[in-house]
C-alpha positions as CSV (number, residue, x, y, z in Angstrom):
1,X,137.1,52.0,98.8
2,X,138.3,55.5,99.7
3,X,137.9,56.3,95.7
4,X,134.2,54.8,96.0
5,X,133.6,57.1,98.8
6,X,135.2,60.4,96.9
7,X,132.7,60.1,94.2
8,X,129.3,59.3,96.4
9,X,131.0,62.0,98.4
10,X,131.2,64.5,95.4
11,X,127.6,63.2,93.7
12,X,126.1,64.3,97.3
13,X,128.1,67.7,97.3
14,X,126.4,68.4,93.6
15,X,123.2,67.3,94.5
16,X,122.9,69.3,97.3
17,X,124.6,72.6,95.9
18,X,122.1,72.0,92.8
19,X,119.2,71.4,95.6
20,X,119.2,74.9,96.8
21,X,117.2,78.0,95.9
22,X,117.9,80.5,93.1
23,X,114.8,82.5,91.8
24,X,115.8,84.8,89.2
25,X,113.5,87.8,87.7
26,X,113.8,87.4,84.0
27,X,112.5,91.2,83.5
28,X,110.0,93.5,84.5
29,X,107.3,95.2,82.3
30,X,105.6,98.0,82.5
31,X,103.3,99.7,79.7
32,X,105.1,102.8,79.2
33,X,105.9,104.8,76.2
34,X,108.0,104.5,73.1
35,X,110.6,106.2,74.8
36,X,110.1,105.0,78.4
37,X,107.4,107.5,79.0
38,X,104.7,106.7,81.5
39,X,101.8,109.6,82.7
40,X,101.5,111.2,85.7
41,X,98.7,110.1,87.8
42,X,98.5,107.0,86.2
43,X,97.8,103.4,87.9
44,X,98.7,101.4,85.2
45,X,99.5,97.4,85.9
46,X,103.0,96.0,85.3
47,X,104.0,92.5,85.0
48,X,107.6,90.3,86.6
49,X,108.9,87.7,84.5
50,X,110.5,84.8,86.9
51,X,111.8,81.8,86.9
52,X,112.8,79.3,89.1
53,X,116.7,78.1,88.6
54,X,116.9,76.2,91.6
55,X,115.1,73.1,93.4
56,X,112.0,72.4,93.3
57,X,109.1,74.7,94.8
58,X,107.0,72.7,96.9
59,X,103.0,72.5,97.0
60,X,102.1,75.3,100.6
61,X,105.8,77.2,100.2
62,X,105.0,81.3,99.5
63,X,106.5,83.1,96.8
64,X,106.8,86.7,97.1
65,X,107.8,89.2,94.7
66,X,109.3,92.5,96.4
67,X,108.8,95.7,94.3
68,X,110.3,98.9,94.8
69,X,110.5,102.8,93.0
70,X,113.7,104.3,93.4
71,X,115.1,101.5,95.4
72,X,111.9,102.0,98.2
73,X,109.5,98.9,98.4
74,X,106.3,99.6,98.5
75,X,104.6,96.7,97.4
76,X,105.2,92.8,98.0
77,X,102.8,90.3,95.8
78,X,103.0,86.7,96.6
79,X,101.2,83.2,96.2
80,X,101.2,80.5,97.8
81,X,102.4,77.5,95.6
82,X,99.3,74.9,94.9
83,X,101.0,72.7,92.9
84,X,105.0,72.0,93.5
85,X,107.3,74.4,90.9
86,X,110.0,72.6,89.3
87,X,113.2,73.9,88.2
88,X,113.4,75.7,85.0
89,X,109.9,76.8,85.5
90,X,109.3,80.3,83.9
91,X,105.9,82.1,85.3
92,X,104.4,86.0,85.5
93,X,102.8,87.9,88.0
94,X,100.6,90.0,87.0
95,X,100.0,93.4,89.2
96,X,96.7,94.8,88.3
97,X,94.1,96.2,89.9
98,X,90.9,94.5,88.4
99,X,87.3,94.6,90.1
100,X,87.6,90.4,88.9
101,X,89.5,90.6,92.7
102,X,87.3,92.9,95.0
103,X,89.4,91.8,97.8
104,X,92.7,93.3,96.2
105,X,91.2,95.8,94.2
106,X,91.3,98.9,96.6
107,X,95.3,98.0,97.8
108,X,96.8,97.3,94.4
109,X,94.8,100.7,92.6
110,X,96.4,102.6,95.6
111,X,99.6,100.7,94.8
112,X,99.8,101.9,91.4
113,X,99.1,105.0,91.9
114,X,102.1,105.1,94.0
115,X,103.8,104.5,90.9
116,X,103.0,107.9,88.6
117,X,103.1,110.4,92.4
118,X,105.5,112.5,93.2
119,X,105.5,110.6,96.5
120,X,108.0,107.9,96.0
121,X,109.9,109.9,93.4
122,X,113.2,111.6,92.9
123,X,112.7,114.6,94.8
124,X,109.4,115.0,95.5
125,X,109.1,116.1,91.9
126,X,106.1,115.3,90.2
127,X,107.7,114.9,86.7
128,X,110.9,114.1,85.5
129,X,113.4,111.3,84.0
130,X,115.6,108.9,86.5
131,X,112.0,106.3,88.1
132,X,113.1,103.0,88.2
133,X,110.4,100.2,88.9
134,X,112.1,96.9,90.2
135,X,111.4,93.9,91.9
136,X,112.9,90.6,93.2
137,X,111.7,87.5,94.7
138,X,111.9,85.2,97.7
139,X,110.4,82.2,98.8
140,X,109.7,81.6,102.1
141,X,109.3,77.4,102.8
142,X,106.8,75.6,105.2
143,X,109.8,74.5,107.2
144,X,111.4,77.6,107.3
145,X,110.2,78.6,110.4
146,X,109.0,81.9,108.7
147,X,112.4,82.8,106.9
148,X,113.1,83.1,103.3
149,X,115.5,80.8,101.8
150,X,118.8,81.9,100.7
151,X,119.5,82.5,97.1
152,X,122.7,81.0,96.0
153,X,123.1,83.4,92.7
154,X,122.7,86.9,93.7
155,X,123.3,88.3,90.0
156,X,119.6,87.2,88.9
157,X,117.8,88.4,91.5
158,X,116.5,91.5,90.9
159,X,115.1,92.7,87.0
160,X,114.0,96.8,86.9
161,X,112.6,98.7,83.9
162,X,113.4,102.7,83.8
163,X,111.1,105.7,83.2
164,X,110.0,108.9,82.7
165,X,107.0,110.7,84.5
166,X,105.6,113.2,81.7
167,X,102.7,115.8,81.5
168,X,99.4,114.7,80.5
169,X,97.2,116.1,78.5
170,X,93.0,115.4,78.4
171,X,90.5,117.4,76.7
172,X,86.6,116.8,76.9
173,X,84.7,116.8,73.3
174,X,81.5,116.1,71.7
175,X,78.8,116.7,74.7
176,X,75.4,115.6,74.1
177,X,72.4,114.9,75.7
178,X,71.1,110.5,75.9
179,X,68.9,110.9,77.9
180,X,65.9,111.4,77.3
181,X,66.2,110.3,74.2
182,X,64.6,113.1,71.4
183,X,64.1,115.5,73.7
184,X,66.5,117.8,72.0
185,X,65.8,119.1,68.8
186,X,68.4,119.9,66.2
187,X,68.5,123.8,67.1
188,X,69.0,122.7,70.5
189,X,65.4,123.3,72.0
190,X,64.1,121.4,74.5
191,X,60.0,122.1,75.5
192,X,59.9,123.8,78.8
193,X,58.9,120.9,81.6
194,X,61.1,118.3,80.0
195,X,63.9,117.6,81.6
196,X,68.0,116.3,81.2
197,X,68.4,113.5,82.8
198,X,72.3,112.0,80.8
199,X,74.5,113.9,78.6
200,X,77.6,112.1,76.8
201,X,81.0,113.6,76.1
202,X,84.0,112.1,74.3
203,X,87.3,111.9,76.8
204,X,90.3,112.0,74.8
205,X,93.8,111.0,75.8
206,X,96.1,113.6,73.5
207,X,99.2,112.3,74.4
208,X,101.2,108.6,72.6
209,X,101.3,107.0,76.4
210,X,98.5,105.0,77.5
211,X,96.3,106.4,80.6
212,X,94.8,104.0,82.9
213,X,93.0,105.4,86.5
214,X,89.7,103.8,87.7
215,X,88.2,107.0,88.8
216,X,88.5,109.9,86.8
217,X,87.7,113.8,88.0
218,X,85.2,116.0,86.3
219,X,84.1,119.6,87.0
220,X,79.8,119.7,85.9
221,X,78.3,122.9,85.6
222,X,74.5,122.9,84.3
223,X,72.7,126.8,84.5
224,X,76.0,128.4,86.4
225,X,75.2,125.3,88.9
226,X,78.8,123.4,89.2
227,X,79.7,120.9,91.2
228,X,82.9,118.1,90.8
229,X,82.4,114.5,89.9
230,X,83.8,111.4,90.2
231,X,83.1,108.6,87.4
232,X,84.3,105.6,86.7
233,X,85.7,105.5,83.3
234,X,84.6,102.6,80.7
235,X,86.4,99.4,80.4
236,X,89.4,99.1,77.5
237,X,91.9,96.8,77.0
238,X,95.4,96.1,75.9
239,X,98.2,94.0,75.7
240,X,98.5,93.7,79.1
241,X,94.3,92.7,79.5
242,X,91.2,94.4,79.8
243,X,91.2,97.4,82.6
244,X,88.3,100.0,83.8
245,X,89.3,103.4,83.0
246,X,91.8,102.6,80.1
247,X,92.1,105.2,77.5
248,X,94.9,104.7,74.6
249,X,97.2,107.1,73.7
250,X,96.1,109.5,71.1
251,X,92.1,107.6,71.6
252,X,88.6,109.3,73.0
253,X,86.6,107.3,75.1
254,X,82.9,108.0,75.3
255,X,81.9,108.9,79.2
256,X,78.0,109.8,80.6
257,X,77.0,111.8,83.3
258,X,74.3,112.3,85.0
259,X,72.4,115.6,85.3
260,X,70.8,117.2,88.3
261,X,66.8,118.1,87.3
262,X,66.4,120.4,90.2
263,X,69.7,122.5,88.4
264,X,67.7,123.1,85.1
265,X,66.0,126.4,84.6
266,X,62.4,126.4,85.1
267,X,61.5,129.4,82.7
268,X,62.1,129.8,78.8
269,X,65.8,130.8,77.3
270,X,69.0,129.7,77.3
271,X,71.7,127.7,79.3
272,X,74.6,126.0,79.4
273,X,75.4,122.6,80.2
274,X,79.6,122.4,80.3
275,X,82.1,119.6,81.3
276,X,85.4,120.1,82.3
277,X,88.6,117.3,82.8
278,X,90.9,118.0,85.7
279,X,94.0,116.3,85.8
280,X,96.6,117.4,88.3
281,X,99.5,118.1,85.6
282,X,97.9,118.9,82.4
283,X,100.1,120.3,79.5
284,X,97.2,122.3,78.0
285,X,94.1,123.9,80.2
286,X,92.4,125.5,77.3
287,X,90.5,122.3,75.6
288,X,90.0,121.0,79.0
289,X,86.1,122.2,78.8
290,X,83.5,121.4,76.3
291,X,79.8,123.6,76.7
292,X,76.6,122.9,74.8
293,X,73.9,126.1,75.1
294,X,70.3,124.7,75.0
295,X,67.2,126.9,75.1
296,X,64.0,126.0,76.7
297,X,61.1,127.0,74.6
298,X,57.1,126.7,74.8
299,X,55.5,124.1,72.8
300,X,53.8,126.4,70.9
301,X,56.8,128.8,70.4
302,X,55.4,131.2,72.4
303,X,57.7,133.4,74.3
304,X,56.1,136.0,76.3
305,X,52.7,136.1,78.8
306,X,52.1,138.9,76.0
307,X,51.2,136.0,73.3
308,X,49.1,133.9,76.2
309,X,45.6,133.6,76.2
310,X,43.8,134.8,79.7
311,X,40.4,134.6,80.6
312,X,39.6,135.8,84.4
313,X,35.5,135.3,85.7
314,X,33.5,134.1,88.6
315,X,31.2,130.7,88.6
316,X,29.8,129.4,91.9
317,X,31.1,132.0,94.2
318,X,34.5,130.9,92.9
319,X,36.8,133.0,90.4
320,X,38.1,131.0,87.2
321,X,41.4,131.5,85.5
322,X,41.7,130.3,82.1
323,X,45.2,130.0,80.9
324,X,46.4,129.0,77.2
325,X,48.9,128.8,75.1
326,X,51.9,129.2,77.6
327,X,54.0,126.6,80.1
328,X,55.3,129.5,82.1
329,X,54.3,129.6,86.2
330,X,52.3,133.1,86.4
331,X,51.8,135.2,90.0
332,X,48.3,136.2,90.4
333,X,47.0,139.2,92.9
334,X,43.5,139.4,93.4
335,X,42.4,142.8,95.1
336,X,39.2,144.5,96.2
337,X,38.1,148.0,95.8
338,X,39.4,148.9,98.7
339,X,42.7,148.2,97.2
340,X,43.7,145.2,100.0
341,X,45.2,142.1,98.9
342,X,42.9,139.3,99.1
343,X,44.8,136.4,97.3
344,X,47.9,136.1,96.3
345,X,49.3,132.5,94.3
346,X,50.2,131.0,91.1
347,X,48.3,129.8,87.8
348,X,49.6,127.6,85.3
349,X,48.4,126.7,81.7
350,X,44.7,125.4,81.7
351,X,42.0,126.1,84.3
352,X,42.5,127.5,87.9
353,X,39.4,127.8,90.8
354,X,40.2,130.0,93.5
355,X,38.2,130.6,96.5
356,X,38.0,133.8,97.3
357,X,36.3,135.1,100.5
358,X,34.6,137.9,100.1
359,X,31.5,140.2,99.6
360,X,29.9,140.7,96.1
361,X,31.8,143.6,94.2
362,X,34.2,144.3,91.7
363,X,38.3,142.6,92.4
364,X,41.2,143.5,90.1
365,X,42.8,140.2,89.0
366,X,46.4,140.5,87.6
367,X,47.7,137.3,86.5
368,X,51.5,137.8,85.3
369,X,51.4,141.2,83.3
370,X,47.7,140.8,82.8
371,X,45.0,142.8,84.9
372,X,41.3,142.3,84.4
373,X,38.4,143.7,86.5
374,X,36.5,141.0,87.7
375,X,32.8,141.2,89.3
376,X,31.5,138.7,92.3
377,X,27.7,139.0,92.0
């Protein structure tokens, strides 16, 4: 009998040292470089590889997965089980930030960010060997009166992948204007009243490491007007899934940007439209900017009030100016023979009636760098 009772005895000792928690992290991954190189700035997603060696996970416990740099957590991602998790279960969590979760979206981009700053690095340095990214996991049971369970094998617990922070470097290429569409001609002319509304520039990545940020800086200048701009760069993907603001190593991705009317010129020549990338640790500033000069002409190619056609008389008690040939805003004077001012405005190209208070008599009308004498009868 006391033999009978050894062995339930020791079946019940096995069961229950086998029914206890162990979660291991298999490894953690993180979509750096060849060589363990990741970008500063970046807020690229990473991924932990679990399992669960112990008993079973029940359906309403919480997993969590604790996540530190340099040994300080600043992240904790967790689920709560829906279905129960069985030993020898092997899952992933996926940190990513991902506008398919709007709710998470903000917290986890700010979490990765966290990841490529000098904030939560060795030193305060923003660039450098020795980051280490690791993570282990609890769960915490229904009935555990809000503690987590003890892990029986501490050797499995934790997983960590090592890096190394590196310069960046971005240069902005290829700028064009989209829209609207033909409004440029191929020496770069647009007719004076049309406007830019888009222009397009290629984005490239010129380093091997893989650069993901959802909001990307821009410096715009358009006629000496600049300003800074943030965009939301394009949608890419990888091995890890599909990501806004992924650009590939050694890759261009195309960006727009929209343009200011009220910056454009308003008179015929030339001007410049330039973009410039700004990125905080850039290992080359000189093909940072790209500059397109485009020249605002007349439709008729005419460049000078000299080549307009100008035709000054009065009709009706009112004085008629006849413009042609030009899409430039002209000053007009009018004066009397007394040499006052009587009018003073602008004309543009076709006809313009002016009423002019005044006696019958001869008024000088200048309208840009043209002067005619004009008689009221």
């Amino acid at each position: 009998m006391k033999k009978i009772f050894t062995l339930i005895a020791a079946s019940f000792l096995a069961v229950t040292s086998f029914a206890q928690t162990d979660l291991a992290v298999d490894a953690i991954n993180y979509d750096t470089g060849a060589n363990g190189e990741y970008l500063y700035g970046a807020a690229g997603p990473f991924s932990i590889v679990w399992s669960n060696q112990g008993s079973d996970i029940n359906a309403g416990d919480t997993v969590f997965a604790f996540v530190s740099i340099n040994g300080a957590l600043f992240t904790a991602p967790g689920f709560i089980a829906s279905a129960p998790i069985t030993a020898g279960t092997v899952d992933t969590i996926n940190y990513h930030a991902t506008t398919n979760d709007p709710n998470s979206f903000a917290t986890r981009l700010s979490n990765l960010s966290l990841i490529a700053s000098s904030t939560l690095t060795i030193g305060g340095n923003p660039v450098g060997p020795n980051r280490e990214l690791s993570a282990y996991m609890q769960v915490f049971r229904t009935n555990g009166n809000g503690n987590a369970d003890a892990d029986v094998d501490n050797t499995n617990d934790t997983a960590s992948v090592a890096y190394t922070l590196e310069e960046g470097d971005f240069s902005a290429t290829n700028l064009s204007v989209v829209a609207p569409a033909n409004v440029v001609n191929a020496n770069n002319e647009i007719e004076l009243g049309n406007t830019i509304d888009t222009v397009s520039f290629d984005f490239r990545n010129n380093s091997d490491v893989d650069f993901f940020h959802y909001l990307t800086t821009f410096e715009r200048s358009v006629n000496g007007n600049l300003d800074t701009v943030s965009l939301v760069l394009p949608r890419g993907a990888n091995a890890y899934g599909a990501f806004t603001g992924f650009v590939e190593g050694g890759n261009s991705i195309t960006v727009t940007m929209s343009v200011d009317p009220a910056s454009l010129p308003t008179t015929v020549g030339d001007f410049d439209v330039c973009v410039r990338s700004i990125y905080a640790d850039d290992a080359d500033d000189s093909n940072n900017e790209v500059c397109v000069t485009y020249t605002y002409v007349n439709p008729t190619g005419i460049e000078s009030i000299e080549d307009a056609s100008i035709k000054t008389y009065f009709a009706n008690n009112m004085l008629n100016i006849s413009v042609e040939n030009t899409n430039e805003i002209l000053d007009v004077a009018v004066t009397n023979v007394n040499g006052q001012v009587v009018y003073t405005g602008k004309a543009v190209n076709g006809l313009n009636t002016i009423d002019i208070q005044g006696a019958a008599g001869v008024y000088m009308v200048t309208v840009g760098s043209y002067t005619e004498k004009v008689v009221k009868f």
